[in-house]
C-alpha positions in Angstrom: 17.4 122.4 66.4 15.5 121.0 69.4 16.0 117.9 71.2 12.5 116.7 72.2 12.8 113.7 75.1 9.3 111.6 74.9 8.0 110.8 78.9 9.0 107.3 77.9 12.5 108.0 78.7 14.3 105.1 79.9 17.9 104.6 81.5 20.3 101.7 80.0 23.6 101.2 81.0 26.5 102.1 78.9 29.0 99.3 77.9 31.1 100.1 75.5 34.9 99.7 75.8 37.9 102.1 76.0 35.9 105.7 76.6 36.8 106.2 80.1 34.0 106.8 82.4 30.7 106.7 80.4 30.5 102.9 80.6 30.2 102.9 84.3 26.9 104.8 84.2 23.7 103.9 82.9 22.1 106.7 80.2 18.8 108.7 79.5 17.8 107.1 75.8 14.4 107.4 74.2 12.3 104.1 75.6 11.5 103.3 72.0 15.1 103.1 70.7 15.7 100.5 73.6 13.2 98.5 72.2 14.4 99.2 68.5 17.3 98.0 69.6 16.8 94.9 71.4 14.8 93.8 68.2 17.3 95.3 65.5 20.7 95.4 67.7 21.0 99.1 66.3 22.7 100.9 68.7 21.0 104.1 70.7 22.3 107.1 71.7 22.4 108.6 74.9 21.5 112.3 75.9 25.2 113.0 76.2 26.3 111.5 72.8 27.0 108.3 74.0 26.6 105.9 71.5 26.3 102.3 72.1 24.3 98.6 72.1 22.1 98.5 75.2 22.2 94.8 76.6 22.5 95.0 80.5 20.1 95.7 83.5 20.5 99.5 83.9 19.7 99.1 87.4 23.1 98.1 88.3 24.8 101.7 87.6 24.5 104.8 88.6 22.9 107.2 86.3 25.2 109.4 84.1 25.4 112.7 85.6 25.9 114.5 82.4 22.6 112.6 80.9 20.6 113.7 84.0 21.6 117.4 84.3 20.7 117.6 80.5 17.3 115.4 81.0 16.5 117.7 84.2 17.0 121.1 82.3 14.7 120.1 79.5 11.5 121.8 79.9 8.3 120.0 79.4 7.9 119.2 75.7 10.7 119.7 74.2 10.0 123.3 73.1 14.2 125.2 73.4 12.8 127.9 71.6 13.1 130.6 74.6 9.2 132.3 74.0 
């Protein structure tokens, strides 16, 4: 299976409650799914798993380190097939 991150990338902060240290960063989710979700309140999920309703200005966290090692190794398009 291959995780395919569109350019449109977009970093929202996490803010759920009672998962330790994820909620003080702010996460790499697919741009579209933060718009899905401000017009559906679905929740999106972050590169590292983190699941979760996006609803503050991303700006005021630091970025997740775990979402930007994974975002940084991804090679352009997607493509984790090794040829």
């Amino acid at each position: 299976m291959s995780t395919r991150i569109l350019p449109d990338s977009d970093v929202r902060p996490d803010l759920s409650h009672g998962d330790g240290d994820h909620e003080r960063f702010a996460h790499y989710v697919q741009k579209s799914k933060i718009t899905e979700s401000a017009v559906t309140g679905t929740p999106v999920v972050a590169l590292c798993g983190k699941v979760w309703v996006p609803n503050r200005d991303p700006k005021k966290y630091p970025v997740c380190p775990e979402c930007k090692e994974i975002y940084e190794g991804l090679r352009p398009g997607g493509d984790d097939s090794g040829d």
